[in-house]
C-alpha positions in Angstrom: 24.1 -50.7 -20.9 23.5 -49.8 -24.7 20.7 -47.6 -26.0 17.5 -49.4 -26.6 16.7 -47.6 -29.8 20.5 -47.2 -31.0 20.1 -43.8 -32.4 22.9 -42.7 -30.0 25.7 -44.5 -27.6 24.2 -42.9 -24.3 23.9 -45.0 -21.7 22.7 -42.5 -19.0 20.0 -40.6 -21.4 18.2 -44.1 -22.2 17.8 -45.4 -18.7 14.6 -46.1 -16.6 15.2 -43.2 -14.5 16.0 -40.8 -16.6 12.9 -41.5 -18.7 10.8 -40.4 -15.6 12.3 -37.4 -15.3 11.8 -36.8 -18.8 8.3 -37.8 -18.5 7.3 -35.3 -15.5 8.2 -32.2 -18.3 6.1 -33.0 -20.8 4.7 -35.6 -22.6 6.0 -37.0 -26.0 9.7 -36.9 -26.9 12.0 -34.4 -27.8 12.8 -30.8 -26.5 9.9 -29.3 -28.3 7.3 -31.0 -26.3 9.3 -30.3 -22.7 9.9 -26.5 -23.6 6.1 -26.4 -24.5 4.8 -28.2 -21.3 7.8 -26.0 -19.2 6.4 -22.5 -21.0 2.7 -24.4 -20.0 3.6 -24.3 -16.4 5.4 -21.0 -16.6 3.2 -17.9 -14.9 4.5 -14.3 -15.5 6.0 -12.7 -12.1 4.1 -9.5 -13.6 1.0 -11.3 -12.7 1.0 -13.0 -9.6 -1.4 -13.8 -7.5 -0.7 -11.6 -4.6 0.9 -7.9 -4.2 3.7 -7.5 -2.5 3.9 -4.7 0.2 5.7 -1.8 -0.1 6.5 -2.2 -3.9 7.7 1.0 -5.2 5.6 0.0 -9.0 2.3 1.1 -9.9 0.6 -0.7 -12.3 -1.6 2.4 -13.0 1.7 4.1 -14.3 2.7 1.9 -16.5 5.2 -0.1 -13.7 7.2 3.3 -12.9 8.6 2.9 -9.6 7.7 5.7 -7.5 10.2 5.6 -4.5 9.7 8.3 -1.5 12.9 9.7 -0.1 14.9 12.3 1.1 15.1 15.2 -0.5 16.2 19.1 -0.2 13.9 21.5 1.0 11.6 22.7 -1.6 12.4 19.9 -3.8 9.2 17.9 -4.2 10.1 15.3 -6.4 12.4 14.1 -9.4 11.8 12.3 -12.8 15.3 10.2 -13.5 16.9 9.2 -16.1 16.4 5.3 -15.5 12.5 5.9 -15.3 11.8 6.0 -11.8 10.0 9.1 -9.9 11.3 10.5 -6.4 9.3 11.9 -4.2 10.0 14.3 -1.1 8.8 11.4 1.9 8.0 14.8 4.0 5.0 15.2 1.7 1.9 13.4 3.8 -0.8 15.1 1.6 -2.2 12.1 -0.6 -3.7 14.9 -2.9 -0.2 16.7 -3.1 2.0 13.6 -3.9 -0.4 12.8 -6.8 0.6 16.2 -8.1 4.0 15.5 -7.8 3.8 12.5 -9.8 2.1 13.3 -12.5 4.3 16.2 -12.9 7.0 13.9 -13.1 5.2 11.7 -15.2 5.2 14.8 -17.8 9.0 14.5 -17.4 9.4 10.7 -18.0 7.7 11.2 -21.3 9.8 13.5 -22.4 13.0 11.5 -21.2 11.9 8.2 -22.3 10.9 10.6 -25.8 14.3 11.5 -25.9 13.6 15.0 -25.5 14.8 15.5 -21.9 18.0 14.3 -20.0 20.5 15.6 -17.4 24.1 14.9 -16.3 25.2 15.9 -12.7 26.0 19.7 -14.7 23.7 20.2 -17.1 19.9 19.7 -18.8 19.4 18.5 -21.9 16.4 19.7 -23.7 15.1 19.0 -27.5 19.1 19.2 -28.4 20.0 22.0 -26.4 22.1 22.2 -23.6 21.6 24.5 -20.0 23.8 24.8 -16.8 22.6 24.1 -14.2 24.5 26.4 -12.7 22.8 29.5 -14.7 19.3 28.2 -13.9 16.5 27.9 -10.9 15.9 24.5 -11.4 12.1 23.6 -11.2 11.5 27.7 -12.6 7.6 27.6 -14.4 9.7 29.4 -17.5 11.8 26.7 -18.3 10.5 24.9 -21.0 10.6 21.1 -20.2 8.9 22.6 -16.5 6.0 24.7 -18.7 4.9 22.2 -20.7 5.0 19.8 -17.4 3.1 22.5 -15.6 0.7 23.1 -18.6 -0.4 19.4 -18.6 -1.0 19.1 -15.5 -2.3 22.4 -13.7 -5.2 21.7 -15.9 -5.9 18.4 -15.7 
């Protein structure tokens, strides 16, 4: 079978059939037309129409997963360095874990600012580096923890 408007040699491209399927993904010709009718029909998975249950993302937080887990003793949560918050599953005090997190949120700023990161052996803070060996991490006088503890104690 030859084209019907000989501007190529396909045979498969021009057939009945494979007009249809053309046809159901958008109308006109060309790609421009399908990848506007596809991008038509697209929806963003960021706004379905249903939430899922037990998502670890909150909206509210700018989509920062906030996963609950195990943690030491007297650890009560844990900003990371991909962005997502841990907090100490013992916690059960709704009031408590919201102080957790937005401690942590403090400390996601200041990753995601580049002014706070950490390796299994040290902190890194504002270009400085600190053992964690030589430090009680979490201590109020350490400065990434004051100024976490200063916007939030108020707040």
């Amino acid at each position: 079978m030859s084209s019907p408007i000989k501007h190529c040699w396909s045979s498969m491209m021009h057939n009945p059939e494979w007009g249809k399927m053309r046809g159901r993904s958008g109308s006109g010709t060309g790609n421009d037309a399908a990848f506007k009718a596809a991008k038509e029909k697209r929806t963003s998975p960021l706004k379905m129409g249903f939430k899922m249950k037990g998502s670890p993302y909150n909206e509210e937080l700018g989509n920062t997963p906030i996963l609950h887990v195990d943690m030491d003793e007297g650890t009560l949560g844990m900003a990371t360095n991909n962005g997502s918050i841990l907090v100490n599953k013992d916690i059960k005090d709704p009031k408590q874990q919201q102080e957790v997190v937005d401690h942590e949120l403090v400390h996601i700023k200041q990753i995601k600012d580049g002014r706070l990161g950490y390796d299994k052996d040290n902190v890194y803070w504002e270009g400085k580096k600190f053992s964690r060996d030589d430090m009680n991490e979490g201590a109020e006088n350490l400065p990434w923890e004051k100024e976490a503890y200063d916007k939030t104690e108020n707040a």
